[in-house]
N, C-alpha and C positions, 0 to 999 in steps of 0.2 A: 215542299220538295227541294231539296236541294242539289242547286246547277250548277257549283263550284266541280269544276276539274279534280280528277283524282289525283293529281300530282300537287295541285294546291291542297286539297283537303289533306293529305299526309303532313305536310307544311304546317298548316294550322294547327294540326293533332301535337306534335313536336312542341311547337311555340307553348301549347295552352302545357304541355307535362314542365318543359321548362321553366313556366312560371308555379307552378304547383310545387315543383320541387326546389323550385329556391324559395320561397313562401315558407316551407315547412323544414327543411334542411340547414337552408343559408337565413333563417330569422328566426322561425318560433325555436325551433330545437336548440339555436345557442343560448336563445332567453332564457328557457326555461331549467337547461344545465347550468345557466348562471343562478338564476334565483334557489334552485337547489342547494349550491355552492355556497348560497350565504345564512344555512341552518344553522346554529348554533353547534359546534362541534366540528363542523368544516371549515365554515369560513376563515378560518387563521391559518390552516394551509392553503384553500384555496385564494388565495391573498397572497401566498408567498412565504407565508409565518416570518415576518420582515419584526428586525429587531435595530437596535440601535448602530448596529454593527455590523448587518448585512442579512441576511436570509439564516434562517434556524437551520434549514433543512438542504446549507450547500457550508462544508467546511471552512476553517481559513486556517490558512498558517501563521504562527508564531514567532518570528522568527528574523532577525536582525538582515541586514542588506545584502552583508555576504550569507547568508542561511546562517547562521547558527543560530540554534535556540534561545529565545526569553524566557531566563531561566525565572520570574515573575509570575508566569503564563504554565500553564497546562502545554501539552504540545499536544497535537491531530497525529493522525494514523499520516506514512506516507502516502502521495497522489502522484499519478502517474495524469492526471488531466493538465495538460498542456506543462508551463512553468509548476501547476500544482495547482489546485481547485478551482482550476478555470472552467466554468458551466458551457462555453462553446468549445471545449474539446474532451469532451468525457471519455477518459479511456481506462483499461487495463494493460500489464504489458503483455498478456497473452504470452507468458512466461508458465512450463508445467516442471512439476518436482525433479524434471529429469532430466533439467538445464543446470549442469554441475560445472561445465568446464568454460572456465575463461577463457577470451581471445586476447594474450596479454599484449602490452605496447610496446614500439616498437622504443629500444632502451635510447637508439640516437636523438628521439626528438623528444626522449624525456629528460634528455641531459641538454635542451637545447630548451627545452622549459614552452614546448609544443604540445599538441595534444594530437596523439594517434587515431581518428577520426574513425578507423578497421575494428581497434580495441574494442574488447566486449563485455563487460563484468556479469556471470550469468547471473541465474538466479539464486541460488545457494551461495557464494558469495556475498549478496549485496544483502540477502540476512544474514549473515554470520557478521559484516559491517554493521548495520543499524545493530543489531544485538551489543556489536562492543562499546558501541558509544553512544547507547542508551544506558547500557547497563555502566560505563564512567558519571552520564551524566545525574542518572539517579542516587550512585554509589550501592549498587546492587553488584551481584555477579551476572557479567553477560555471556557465558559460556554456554553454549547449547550443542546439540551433536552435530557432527560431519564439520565442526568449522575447528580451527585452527586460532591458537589463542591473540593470534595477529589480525583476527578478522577475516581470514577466507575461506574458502571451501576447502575443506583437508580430502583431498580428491588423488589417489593414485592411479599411474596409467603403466600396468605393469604388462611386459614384455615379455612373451620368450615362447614355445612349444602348446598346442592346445590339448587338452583329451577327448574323449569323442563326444563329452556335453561342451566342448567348446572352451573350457576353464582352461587358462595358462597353470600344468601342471608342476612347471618347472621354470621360474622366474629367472631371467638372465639380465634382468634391466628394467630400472623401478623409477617411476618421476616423479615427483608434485607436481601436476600440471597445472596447481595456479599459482604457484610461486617462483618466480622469476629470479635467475640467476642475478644474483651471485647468494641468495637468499639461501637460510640455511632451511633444510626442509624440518614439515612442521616432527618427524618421525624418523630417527636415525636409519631402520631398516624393515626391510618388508620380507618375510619368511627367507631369511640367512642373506638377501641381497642388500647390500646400501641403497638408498634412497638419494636419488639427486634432484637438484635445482631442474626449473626447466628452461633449456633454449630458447631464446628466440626465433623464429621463423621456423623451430624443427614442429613435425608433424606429428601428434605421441597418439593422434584415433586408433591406428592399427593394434595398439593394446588393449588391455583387458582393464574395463574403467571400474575403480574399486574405490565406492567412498568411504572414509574412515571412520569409525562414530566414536571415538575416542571415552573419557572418563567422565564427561560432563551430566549433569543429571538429566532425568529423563524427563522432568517439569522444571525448566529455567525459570528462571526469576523475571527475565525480561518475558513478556505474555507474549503470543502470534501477531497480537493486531496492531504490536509497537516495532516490529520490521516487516512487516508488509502491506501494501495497497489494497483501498477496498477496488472490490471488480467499478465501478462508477470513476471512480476516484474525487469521488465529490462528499464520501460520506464525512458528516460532521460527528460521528459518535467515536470512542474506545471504549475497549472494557472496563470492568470495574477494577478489576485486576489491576490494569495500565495505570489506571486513575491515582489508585491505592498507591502506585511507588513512586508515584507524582507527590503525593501531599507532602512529604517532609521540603521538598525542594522548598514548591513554592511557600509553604508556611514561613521557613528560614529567609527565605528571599525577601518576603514582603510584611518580618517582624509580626507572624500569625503564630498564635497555639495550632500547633499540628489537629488538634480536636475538632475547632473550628471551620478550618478546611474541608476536614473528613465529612462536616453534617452538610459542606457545599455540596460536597462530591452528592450524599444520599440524595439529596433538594431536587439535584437535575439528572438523577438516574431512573430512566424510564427501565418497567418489568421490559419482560418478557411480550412479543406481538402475539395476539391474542388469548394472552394468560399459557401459551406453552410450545410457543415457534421462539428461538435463536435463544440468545442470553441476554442479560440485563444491561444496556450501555449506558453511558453519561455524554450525553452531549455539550462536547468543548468547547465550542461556541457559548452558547449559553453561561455554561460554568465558568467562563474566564471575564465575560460581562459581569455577571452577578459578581464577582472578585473586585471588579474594576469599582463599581459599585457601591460596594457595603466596606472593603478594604482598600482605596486606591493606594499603588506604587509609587512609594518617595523615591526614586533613583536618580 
C-alpha cells in the first residue's frame, strides 16, 4: 500500500521520467547516432571531411591580404559569410533581382578618400562588377545583360507623364541612376531624350525604373556562380563552367600543360546529387590542395 502523499508521489513520478529521458535522450540516442556516423560512407563527413587545409565541406578563399586573387589558385564563388567563409556567420545577402538601383556616395568624402557609410551597391551592380573582373582576370568577355561596360547596372530612371497602365508615355528626363556625375551615361539617349549623369542627393524613384539589357550575349562567358554568393556562403563548390575558364590561368601561372589541370578539374568534380538534382561542381578546396600537391607553386 502505498502512504506517500500525493504531492510527493507526483514528485517522484517527474524525477523517475527525468531520469528515463535523459538515459535515453541525453546518452543512448547520442551513442547511437554516433556509432551510426562512423559507417563507412558517413564517417568523413561526419568527422568534418577535415583535409590538410581545413574542412572539405566549408570553402576558403584565395586570395592575397588586400583581396585580390592568387592568380596560382582556383578562386571560390563570393561569401557573403561574415569577412567570407566564416562558419559562425553564415549568411546570404537577401538581395532579389529587383535590387537594380545603387545608393551612390557621397562625392565630398570621396574626394577626401572616406567611405560613405549610406552608400549601397545593389545587387545587379555588384554582378555586373564581379562579371568585369572576372571576365579581365580569366581574359574572357565579361559582359552580360543590364550592366554597363564599366561594371554597373545600366539602369534608367526615366521621367515625365504616365498612361493609364502607368508607363511614362512621354519622357521629359532620363538618368543613369548608377552613374554618378560627371560620368558620362552608359547610352547617349532614351526614346529622342538625352540621357544624363546622376546627382548626388537628387531623388530619381518617382520615375519609371527601366533596365537596359543592352548587346551583350545571352550566355556570358563568365557563368552565375562566378558573380554571385551561395545562399550559405560557405559553399566550397563552382561550376564546371567556372572551373573550365580557370584552367588556362592557373596552368600558365604555375608552368602546367593546360590538359593537365583540366584531368584535376575532372578528378574533383562531383555528378550531379542523387544521379539528377543540381549540376556537376568541383570543389575548390579540394582542387587547389591536390595542385598544391602533385604541382607546387615556384613564386
Amino acid at each position: 500500500m502505498n502512504t506517500l502523499p500525493g504531492w510527493l508521489r507526483q514528485h517522484v513520478a517527474a524525477l523517475r521520467a527525468l531520469v528515463v529521458f535523459t538515459v535515453v535522450l541525453g546518452l543512448a540516442y547520442p551513442l547511437a547516432i554516433t556509432a551510426i556516423a562512423q559507417v563507412p560512407g558517413l564517417r568523413d563527413k561526419a568527422d568534418g571531411s577535415l583535409i590538410s587545409s581545413g574542412s572539405a565541406l566549408i570553402g576558403q578563399s584565395f586570395t592575397d591580404a588586400e583581396g585580390n586573387p592568387l592568380k596560382q589558385y582556383f578562386q571560390s564563388r563570393a561569401s557573403n559569410a561574415g569577412d567570407g567563409y566564416d562558419p559562425m556567420a553564415t549568411s546570404a545577402s537577401n538581395l532579389g533581382p529587383e535590387d537594380v538601383v545603387d545608393t551612390l556616395p557621397d562625392p565630398a568624402l570621396v574626394a577626401a578618400g572616406k567611405e560613405d557609410e549610406n552608400a549601397r551597391t545593389s545587387l545587379l551592380t555588384t554582378v555586373c562588377t564581379r562579371s568585369v573582373e572576372v571576365g579581365a582576370l580569366e581574359g574572357v568577355d565579361g559582359s552580360r545583360p543590364y550592366c554597363t561596360e564599366a561594371g554597373v547596372g545600366a539602369v534608367l530612371s526615366v521621367l515625365g507623364p504616365r498612361d493609364a497602365s502607368g508607363v511614362v508615355s512621354r519622357p521629359t528626363e532620363v538618368v543613369s541612376v548608377n552613374e554618378a556625375c560627371p560620368a558620362v551615361p552608359f547610352v547617349a539617349e532614351y526614346k529622342g531624350v538625352k540621357v544624363e549623369c546622376a546627382t548626388y542627393g537628387e531623388d530619381y524613384s518617382t520615375g519609371q525604373i527601366v533596365p537596359v539589357r543592352g548587346d551583350a550575349p545571352a550566355a556570358p562567358a563568365v557563368p552565375a556562380d562566378a558573380v554571385t554568393a551561395s545562399g550559405s556562403g560557405l559553399d566550397p563548390h563552382i561550376s564546371v563552367d567556372y572551373a573550365k575558364i580557370q584552367a588556362r590561368r592557373v596552368a600558365e601561372t604555375r608552368g602546367l600543360p593546360v590538359a593537365e589541370v583540366q584531368e584535376l578539374i575532372e578528378a574533383h568534380t562531383t555528378g550531379r546529387a542523387l544521379g539528377f538534382m543540381g549540376e556537376p561542381v568541383v570543389n575548390v578546396l579540394e582542387l587547389n590542395t591536390a595542385l598544391d600537391r602533385t604541382a607546387p607553386f615556384q613564386g
